[in-house]
N, C-alpha and C positions, 0 to 999 in steps of 0.2 A: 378544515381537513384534519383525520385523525393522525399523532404522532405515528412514529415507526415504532412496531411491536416487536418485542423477542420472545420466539416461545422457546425454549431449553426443551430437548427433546431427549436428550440421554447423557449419562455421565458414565464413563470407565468408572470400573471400581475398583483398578490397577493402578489409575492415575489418576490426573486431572482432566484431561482433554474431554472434550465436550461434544454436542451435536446440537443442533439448532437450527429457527429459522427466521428470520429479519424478515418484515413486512414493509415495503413502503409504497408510497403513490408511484412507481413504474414498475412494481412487481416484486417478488420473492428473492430472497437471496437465499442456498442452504449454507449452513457454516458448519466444521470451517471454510473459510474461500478464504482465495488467493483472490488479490485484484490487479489486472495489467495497467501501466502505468501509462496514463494517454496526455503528458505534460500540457502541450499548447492544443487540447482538443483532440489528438490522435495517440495512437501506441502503435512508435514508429515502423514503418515499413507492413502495417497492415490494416487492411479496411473494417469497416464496422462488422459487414458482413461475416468475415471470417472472423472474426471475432465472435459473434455469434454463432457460424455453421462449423468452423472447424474448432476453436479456440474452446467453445462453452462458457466464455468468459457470464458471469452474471450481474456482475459491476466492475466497473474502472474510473480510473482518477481521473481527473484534470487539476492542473493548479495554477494557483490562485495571483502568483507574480506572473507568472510567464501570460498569464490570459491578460491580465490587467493591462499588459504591455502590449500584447499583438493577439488577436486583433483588436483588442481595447472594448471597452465596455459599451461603446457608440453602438457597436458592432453589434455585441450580444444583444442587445436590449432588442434591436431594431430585430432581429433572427426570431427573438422568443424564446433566449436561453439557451445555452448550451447545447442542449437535448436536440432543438428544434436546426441547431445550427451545424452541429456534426450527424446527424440521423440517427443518432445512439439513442433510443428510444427503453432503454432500462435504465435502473438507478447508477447513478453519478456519486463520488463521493471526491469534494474539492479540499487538498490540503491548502491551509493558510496562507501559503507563499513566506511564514517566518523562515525554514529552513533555508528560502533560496535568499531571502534577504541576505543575513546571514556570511552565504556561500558565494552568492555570485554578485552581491551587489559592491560596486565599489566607495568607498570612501563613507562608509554608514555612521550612523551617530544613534546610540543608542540615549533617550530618554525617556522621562519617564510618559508624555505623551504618547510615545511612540515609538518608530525608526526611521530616519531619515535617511534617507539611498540613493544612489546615481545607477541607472541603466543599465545595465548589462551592454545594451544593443545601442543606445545615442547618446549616452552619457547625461541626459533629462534626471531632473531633480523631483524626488517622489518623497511624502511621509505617506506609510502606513502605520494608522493607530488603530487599536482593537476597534474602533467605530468602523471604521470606516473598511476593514477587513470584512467587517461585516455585509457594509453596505455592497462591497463590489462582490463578495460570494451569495448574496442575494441576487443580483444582478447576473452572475454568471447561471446559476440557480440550480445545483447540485442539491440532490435528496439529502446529502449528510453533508453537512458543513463543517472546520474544525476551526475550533480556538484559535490567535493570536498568541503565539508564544515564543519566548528566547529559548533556543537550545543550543546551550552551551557547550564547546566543543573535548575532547576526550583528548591528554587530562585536562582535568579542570582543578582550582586548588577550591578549598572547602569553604572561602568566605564568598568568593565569587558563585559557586555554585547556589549557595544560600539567597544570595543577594540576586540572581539571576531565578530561581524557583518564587520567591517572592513575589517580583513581579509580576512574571508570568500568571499567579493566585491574581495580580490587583487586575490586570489584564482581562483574565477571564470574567470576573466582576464586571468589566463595563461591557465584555462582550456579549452577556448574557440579558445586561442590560439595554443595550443596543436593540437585541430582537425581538424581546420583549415590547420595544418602542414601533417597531417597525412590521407589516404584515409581510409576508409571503407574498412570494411571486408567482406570475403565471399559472396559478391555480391548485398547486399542489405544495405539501410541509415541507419545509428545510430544517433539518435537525441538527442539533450543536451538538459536538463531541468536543469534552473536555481531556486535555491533555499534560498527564503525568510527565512532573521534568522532577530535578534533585541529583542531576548526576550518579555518580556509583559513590555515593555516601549513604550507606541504611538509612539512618535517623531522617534525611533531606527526602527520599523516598517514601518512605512510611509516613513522614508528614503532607508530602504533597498528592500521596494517591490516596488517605484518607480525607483531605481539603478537597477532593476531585470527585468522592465517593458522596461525600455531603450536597454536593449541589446536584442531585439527583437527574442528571441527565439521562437524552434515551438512550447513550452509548458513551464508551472510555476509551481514551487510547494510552498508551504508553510510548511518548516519546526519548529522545535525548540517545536511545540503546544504538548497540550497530553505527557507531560514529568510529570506534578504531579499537576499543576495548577488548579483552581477549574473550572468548564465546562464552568461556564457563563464566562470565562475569555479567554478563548477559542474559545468562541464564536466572544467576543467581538473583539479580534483581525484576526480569519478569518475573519469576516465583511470586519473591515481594509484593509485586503489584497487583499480580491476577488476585493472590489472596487475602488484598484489601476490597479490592475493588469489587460492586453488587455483582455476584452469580446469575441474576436477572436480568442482566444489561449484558450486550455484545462488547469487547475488549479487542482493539483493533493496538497490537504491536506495530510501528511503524516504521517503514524499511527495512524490513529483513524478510528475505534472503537467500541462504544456498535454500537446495530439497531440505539439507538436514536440518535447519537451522529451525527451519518450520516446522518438519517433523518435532522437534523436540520442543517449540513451541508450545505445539496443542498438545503435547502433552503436558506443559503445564497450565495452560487453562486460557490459553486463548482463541480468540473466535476467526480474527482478519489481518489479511497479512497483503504487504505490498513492496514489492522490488522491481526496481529496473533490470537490475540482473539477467533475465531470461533471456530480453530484447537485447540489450545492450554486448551480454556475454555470446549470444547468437548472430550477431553483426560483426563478432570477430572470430567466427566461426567454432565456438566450445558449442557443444550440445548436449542437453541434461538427458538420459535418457533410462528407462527403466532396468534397464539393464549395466548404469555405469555412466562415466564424463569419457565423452569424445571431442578429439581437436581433428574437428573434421579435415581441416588442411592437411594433417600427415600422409605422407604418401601407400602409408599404407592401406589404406581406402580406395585406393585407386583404381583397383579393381575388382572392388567388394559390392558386387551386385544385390546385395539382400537390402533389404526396405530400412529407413532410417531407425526406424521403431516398429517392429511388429506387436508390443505390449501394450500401447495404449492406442485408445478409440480417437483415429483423428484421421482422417483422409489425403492430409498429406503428409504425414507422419509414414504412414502404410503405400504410400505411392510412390515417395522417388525414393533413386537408390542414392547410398552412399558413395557410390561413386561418381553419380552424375553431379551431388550437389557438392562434392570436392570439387572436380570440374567448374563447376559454377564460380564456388570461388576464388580458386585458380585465374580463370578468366576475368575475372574482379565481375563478372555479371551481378545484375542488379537483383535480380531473382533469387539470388545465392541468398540475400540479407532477409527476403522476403521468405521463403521457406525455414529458412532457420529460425527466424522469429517465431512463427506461427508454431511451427515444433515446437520448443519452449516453452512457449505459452501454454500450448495442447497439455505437454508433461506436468507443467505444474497444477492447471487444473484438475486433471488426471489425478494427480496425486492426493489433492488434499481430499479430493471425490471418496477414492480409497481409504483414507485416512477414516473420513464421513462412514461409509462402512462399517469398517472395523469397529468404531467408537458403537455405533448402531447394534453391533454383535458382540461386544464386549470382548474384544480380544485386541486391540489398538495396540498396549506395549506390548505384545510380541512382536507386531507387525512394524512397528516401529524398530524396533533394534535388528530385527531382520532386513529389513529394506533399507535402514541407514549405510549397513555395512555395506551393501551391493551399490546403491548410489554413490559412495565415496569414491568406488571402484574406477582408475583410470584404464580405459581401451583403448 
């Protein structure tokens, strides 16, 4: 089967940001996209469907500890993959499960094998080594797969960051060698994306995303950003990265973030973006909206009848009111977590949709610095 293609469709010539379009065996992706975050198989409190009819989502995650964990690989294998086991029938893209190691596993032992980790959920004794990361993201069988890597936490002191990017380089080495050893599952490409670490050191950056540039992958990401560092710092080293990293290949930033963060993103040159945010900041009722951030809870909504969103195209964005869905979660109703999700999601599709536009008509930074101010905007 053939790899996944990136055709480069337009470039500002204001900026950086880009337009695009990723091809893989479940279909078309345009970029930039946003991807909803579906951890254990889902992106919580909404179905595939709407995901599809209201959301426009074009791809979403799943990752790679939490699957490996429940419902385990038995499971998937016997489903036919992922795809076949949630009805998500568009491309998938599986992060590593490093970050969750990492984050939520307890008592880890970093080597140079591997990481050894205890459970989250039963306190069960797991190594994941770049092999074998492999083997179980085969096995779960995501169109884009990512690298085995340490990301090291914000701050970081400069030997340790060094010594932690390193690996992470020896890492990628066997991971690439791994699937080179081993075919494809269920009938269609799994693609390796290699993953930019170096902390917020230039020199640690510029060596590890031109080491990431080198092994010609069909895509890049840039991880380690968005851990707690200040946003202009964030900035400053995606610049760094997108500008090493091949113009030809898709550049997926990882976990970030607000509207703006993205916004300014793609304006320096990246393609793919994924946060929990939407969902998670929608389940405690904030909502992104084109017009501004609301805490739908305030009373002041209480009896504000107009649609949650009438700026973007989403059905139920344009259907309930704001006041019903204060009500909602007033009432702690279940439905409150479900429409607010789905709104969020809508929004940020929505936007990078827009974003796609502008970049398309050359006029992206205007519109970016126009639309950042108005989204910062508390209602």
């Amino acid at each position: 089967m053939p790899q996944l293609q990136f055709q480069l469709e337009a470039t500002d010539t204001n900026c950086k940001a880009r337009a695009g379009k990723m091809i893989t065996d479940h279909g078309e992706i345009l970029t930039p996209i946003f991807m909803p975050v579906g951890t254990v198989g889902s992106v919580k409190a909404v179905t595939q469907q709407q995901l599809e009819l209201d959301v426009q989502a074009q791809i979403i995650l799943g990752n790679t500890y939490h699957l490996y964990l429940r419902p385990g690989l038995d499971v998937l294998q016997a489903a036919g993959g992922l795809h076949q086991f949630n009805g998500w029938h568009h491309p998938i893209l599986t992060d590593s499960g490093g970050y969750q190691v990492f984050s939520l596993a307890a008592n880890r032992k970093i080597k140079e094998e591997g990481v050894m980790f205890q459970s989250h959920i039963d306190g069960s004794r797991h190594l994941f080594s770049p092999e074998k990361v492999m083997d179980i993201q085969r096995t779960i069988g995501a169109d884009i797969i990512m690298a085995f890597d340490e990301c090291p936490p914000y701050p970081s002191d400069y030997k340790y960051a060094k010594k932690s990017m390193q690996l992470t380089h020896r890492w990628l080495d066997r991971c690439f060698d791994r699937l080179n050893e081993t075919p494809d599952k269920y009938g269609y490409t799994q693609n390796l994306f290699p993953i930019v670490q170096g902390s917020t050191y230039k020199d640690l950056r510029t060596e590890s995303a031109s080491y990431i540039a080198s092994k010609n992958a069909t895509g890049n990401a840039i991880g380690g950003l968005s851990v707690g560092e200040p946003a202009e710092m964030m900035y400053e080293f995606t610049e760094l990265c997108c500008d090493i990293l091949p113009a030809d290949k898709p550049r997926y930033l990882m976990g970030v973030g607000t509207p703006w963060n993205i916004l300014e993103g793609i304006a320096l040159g990246v393609d793919m973006f994924d946060c929990v945010m939407p969902t998670r900041n929608g389940r405690n009722g904030m909502l992104f909206t084109s017009k501004g951030v609301i805490n739908i809870r305030n009373k002041k909504w209480e009896t504000d009848f107009s649609v949650i969103d009438d700026g973007i195209p989403c059905n139920i964005s344009n259907y309930y009111s704001k006041a019903y869905l204060r009500h909602l979660f007033i009432a702690q109703e279940i439905l409150a977590l479900q429409i607010a999700s789905i709104h969020n999601l809508a929004f940020y599709l929505w936007l990078v949709g827009e974003a796609r536009k502008h970049i398309l008509s050359n006029t992206f930074n205007s519109f970016k610095i126009s639309m950042t101010e108005i989204l910062k905007q508390r209602l």
